[in-house]
C-alpha positions as CSV (number, residue, x, y, z in Angstrom):
1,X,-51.4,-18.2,-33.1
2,X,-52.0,-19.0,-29.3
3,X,-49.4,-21.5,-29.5
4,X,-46.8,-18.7,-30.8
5,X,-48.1,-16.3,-27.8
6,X,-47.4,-18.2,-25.3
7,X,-44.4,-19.4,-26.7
8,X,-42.9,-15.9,-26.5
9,X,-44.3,-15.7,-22.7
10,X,-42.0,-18.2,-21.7
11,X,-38.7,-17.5,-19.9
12,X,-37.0,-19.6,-21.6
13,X,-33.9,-18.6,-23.7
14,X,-34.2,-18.2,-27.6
15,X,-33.4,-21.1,-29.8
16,X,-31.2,-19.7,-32.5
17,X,-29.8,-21.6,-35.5
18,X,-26.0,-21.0,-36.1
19,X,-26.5,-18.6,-39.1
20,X,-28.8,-16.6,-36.7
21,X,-26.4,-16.5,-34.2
22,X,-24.2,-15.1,-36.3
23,X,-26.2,-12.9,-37.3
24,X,-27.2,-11.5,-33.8
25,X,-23.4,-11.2,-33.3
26,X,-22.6,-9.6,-36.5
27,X,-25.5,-7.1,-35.5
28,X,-23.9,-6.5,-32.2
29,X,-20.8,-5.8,-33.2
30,X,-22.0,-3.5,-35.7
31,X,-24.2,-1.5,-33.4
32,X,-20.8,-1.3,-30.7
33,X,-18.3,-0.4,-33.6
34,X,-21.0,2.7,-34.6
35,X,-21.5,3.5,-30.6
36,X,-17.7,3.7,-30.1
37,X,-17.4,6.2,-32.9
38,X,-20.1,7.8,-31.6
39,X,-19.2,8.8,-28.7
40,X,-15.3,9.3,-30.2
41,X,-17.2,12.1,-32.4
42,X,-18.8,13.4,-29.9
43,X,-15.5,13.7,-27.6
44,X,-14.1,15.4,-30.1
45,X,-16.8,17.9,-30.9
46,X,-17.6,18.8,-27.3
47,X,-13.6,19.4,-27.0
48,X,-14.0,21.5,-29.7
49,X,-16.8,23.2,-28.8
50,X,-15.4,24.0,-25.2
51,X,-12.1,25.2,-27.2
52,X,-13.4,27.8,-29.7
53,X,-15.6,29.0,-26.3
54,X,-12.4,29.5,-24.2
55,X,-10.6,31.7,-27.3
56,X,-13.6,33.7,-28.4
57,X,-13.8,35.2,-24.9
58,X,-13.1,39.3,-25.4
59,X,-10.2,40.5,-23.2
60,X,-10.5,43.6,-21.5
61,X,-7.7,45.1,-22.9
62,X,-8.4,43.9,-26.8
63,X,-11.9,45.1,-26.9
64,X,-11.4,48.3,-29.0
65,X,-9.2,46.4,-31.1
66,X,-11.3,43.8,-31.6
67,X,-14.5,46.2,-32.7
68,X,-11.7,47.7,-35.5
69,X,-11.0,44.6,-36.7
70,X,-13.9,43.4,-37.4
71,X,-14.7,46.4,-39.9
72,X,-11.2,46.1,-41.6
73,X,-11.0,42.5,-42.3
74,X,-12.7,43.0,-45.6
75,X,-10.3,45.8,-46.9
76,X,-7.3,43.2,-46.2
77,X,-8.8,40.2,-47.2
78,X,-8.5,40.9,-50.4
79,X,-5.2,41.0,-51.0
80,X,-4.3,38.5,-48.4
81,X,-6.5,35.6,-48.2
82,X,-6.1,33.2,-45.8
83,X,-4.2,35.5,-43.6
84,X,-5.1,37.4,-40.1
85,X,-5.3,41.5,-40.3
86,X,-1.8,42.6,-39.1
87,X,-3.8,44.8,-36.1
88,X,-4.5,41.3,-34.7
89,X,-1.7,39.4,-35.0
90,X,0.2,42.7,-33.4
91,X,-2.5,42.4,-30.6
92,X,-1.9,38.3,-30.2
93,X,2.0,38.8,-30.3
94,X,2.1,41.9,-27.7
95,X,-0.7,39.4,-25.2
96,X,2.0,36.6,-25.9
97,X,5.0,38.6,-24.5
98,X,3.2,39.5,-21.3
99,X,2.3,35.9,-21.4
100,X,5.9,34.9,-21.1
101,X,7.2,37.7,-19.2
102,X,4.8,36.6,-16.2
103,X,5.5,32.9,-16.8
104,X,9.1,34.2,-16.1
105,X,8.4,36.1,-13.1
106,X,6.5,33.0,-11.5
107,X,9.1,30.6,-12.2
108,X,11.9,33.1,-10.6
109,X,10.1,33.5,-7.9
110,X,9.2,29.6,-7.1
111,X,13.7,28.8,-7.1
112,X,13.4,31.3,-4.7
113,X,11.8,29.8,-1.5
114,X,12.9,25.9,-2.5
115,X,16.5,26.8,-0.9
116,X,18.2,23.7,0.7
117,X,19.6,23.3,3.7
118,X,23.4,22.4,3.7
119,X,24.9,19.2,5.1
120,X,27.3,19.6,7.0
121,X,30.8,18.1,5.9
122,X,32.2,15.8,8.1
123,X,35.5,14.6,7.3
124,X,34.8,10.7,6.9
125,X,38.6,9.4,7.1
126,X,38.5,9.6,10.8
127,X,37.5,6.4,12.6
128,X,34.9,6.7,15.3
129,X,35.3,4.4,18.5
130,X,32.1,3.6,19.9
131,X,33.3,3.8,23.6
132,X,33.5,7.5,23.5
133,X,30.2,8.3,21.8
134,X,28.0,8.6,24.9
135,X,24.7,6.6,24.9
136,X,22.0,8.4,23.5
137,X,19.3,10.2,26.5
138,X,16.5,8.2,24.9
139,X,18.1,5.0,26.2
140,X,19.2,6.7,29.3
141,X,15.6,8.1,30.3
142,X,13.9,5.0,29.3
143,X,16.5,2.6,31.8
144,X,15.6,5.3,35.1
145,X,11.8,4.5,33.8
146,X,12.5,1.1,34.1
147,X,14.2,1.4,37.6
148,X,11.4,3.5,38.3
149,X,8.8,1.2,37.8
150,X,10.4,-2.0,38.8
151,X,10.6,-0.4,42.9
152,X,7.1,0.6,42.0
153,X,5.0,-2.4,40.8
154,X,5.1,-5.6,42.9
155,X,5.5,-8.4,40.2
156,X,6.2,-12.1,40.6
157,X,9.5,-13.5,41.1
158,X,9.7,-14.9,37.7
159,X,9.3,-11.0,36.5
160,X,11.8,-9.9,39.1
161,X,14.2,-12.4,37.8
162,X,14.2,-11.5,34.2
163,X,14.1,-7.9,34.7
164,X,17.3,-8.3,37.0
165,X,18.8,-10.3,34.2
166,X,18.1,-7.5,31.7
167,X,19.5,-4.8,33.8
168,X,22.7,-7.3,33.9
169,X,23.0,-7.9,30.0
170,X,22.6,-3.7,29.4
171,X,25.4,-2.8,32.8
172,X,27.9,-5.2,31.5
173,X,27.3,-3.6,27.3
174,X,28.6,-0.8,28.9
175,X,25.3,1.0,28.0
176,X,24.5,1.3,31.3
177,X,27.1,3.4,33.4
């Protein structure tokens, strides 16, 4: 018996035979196949649950109905069985009008405000010539920056000499006026 005890103490992993093994696994699988359906039930019954609480609410306005209804159904359920009192299905079909009238109202009045601005046509046949479109003041702003800064900022010759050359290469694109 000590032997077995401190046998079991040990960290060491189980020896299993192959038929055990399966076994184990078999188990397993069992035990995951049940706990998937579990919890699938319970999904299912919770959703429930949270659906028959969200219907059974009373309205305000289908109170008085409601407390009629419930004394009624027996008189009617006799000769229709299986169907709702026609008081409530009058009530449910009047609530789903207003339903749908609203739903109406709120989708008018979202087309409203999603109005697009218009493009403006531009003929598209015409060729453009590049000359005559002015350069843009970005480009215009940003070279009197550069000029700017250049008489400000004593930089070495190498500097000087590049900048120059850039000035060149933008005058003679005719970007530069």
């Amino acid at each position: 018996m000590s032997s077995e005890k401190e046998d079991n103490d040990s960290d060491e992993p189980e020896e299993l035979t192959a038929e055990q093994g399966l076994q184990q696994d078999e188990e397993i699988r069992k035990v995951q196949k049940e706990n998937k359906a579990r919890i699938l039930r319970e999904g299912k019954e919770r959703r429930r649950l949270w659906a028959q609480r969200k219907t059974s609410r009373p309205s305000k306005v289908g109170e008085g109905i409601r407390d009629v209804a419930k004394i009624e159904p027996e008189n009617e359920s006799l000769g229709r069985a299986g169907m709702l009192p026609s008081d409530i299905v009058e009530m449910l079909a009047a609530q789903e009008k207003q339903v749908f009238f609203s739903d109406s109202e709120d989708e008018k009045a979202e087309v409203k405000p999603t109005s697009r601005k218009k493009k403006k046509k531009s003929a598209g046949s015409e060729p453009v010539v590049l000359n005559d479109i002015p350069p843009p003041e970005c480009l215009n702003r940003s070279l009197e920056f550069l000029k700017k800064r250049k008489m400000q900022v004593s930089r070495s010759s190498a500097v000087l000499n590049n900048s120059n050359q850039a000035l060149r290469l933008l005058s003679s694109s005719g970007l530069l006026k």
